[in-house]
Each structure stands twice: as C-alpha cells, then as structure tokens.
N, C-alpha and C positions, 0 to 999 in steps of 0.2 A: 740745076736741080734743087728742088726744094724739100731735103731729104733730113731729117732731123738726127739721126745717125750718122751723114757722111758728112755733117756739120761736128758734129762732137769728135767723128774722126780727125777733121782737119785742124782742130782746135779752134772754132769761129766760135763751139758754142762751149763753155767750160763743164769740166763735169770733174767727178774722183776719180779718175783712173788709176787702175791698180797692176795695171799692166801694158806697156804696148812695143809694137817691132814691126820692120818695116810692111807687115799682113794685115796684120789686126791691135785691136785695141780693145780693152776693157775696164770696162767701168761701173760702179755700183748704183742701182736701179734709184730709180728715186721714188717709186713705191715697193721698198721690199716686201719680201712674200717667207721669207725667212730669213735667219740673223746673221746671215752670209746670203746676197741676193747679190749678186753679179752678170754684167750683159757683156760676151764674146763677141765682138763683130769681125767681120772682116773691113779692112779701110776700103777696097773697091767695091762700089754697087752692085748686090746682086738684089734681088726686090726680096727672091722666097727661095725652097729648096727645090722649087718648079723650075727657076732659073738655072741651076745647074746642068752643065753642060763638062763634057772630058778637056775644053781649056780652065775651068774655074773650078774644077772639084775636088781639086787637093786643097784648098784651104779647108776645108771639112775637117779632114786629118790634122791638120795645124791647130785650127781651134780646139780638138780631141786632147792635143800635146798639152795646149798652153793650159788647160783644163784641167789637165793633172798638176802639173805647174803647181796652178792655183789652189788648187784645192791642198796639196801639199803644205804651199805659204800662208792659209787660210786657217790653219787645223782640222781640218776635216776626212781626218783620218777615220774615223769610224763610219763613213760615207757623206753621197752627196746624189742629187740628181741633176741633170741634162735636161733643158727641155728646148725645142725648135717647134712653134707653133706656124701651122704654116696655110694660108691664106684665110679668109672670112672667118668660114666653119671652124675652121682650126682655133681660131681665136688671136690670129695673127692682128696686134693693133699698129704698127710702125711696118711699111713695107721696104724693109730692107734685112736680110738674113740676119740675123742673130741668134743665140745662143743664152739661155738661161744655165748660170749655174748657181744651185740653191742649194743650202745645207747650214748644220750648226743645229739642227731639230731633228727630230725621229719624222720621215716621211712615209706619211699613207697613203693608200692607195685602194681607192681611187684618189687623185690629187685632193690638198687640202690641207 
C-alpha cells in the first residue's frame, strides 16, 4: 500500500511524533493551522470514517482518550478542537482516518 500515513506509522517515513501505543500514533502537521497542529492516526488502515465498521470502531474512542492525553501535555487547558474531514467534499486530502487536534488560539467558527 502506498499510503503516506501507514508509512509514518511504521516508521519508514520519519516525522515528530508526540505520541504513540500499540493503536495509534501522533504526530505534528507539517503545515500547521494552529500553534498546537497535531495528526491522531490509527496505525491500521482505515481510508475514512465511511470505513468504519463494529470490528474497527473503537479506535474512535482511543483516539478520543489519547486526545485528551495530549491536549493535557500540550497545555491546552483552555480548549482545543477535533477535526476528522472525511472524503472529497469534506476536504479529506490523505485517505487514511485521521484526527486533527488543533489549539494554542482562540477558535472561530466558522473554521479559520
């Protein structure tokens, strides 16, 4: 598979990672979008959240966990957002699930 996510998972491609266990891994965007920009993955392939199915859908929850996790080790006690974009329209650019967690700014909304 020529998947640039389950590469960074396996450690073929290097990245910062700031977290991982035998699920998932995370590691910081290399175009942030805020001054805490971090990507959740899970290490097995799932493409999008279309892919979800009742044997793969507790990593959801896991990533949820590790989230606070991080965002605890992070400082981001005064919030944070979540984002999962998920196919084309969505604005999904890497088809493999992933997890935006962004913060360290005041977030508005609409995104921005």
């Amino acid at each position: 598979m020529d998947c640039i996510f389950c590469k960074i998972a396996s450690g073929e491609i290097p990245s910062k990672k700031v977290y991982e266990d035998d699920r998932v891994c995370a590691f910081c965007d290399l175009d942030p979008q805020a001054p805490v920009h971090v990507l959740i993955i899970p290490k097995k392939h799932i493409s999008s959240i279309m892919e979800l199915d009742e044997e793969n859908a507790d990593v959801v929850s896991h990533v949820f966990l590790v989230a606070k996790r991080l965002a605890g080790e992070l400082g981001l006690e005064k919030g944070f957002r979540i984002v999962s974009n998920c196919g084309e329209d969505g604005g999904q650019s890497v088809l493999h699930l992933h997890f935006h967690l962004l913060g360290g700014r005041s977030m508005k909304w609409p995104p921005g």
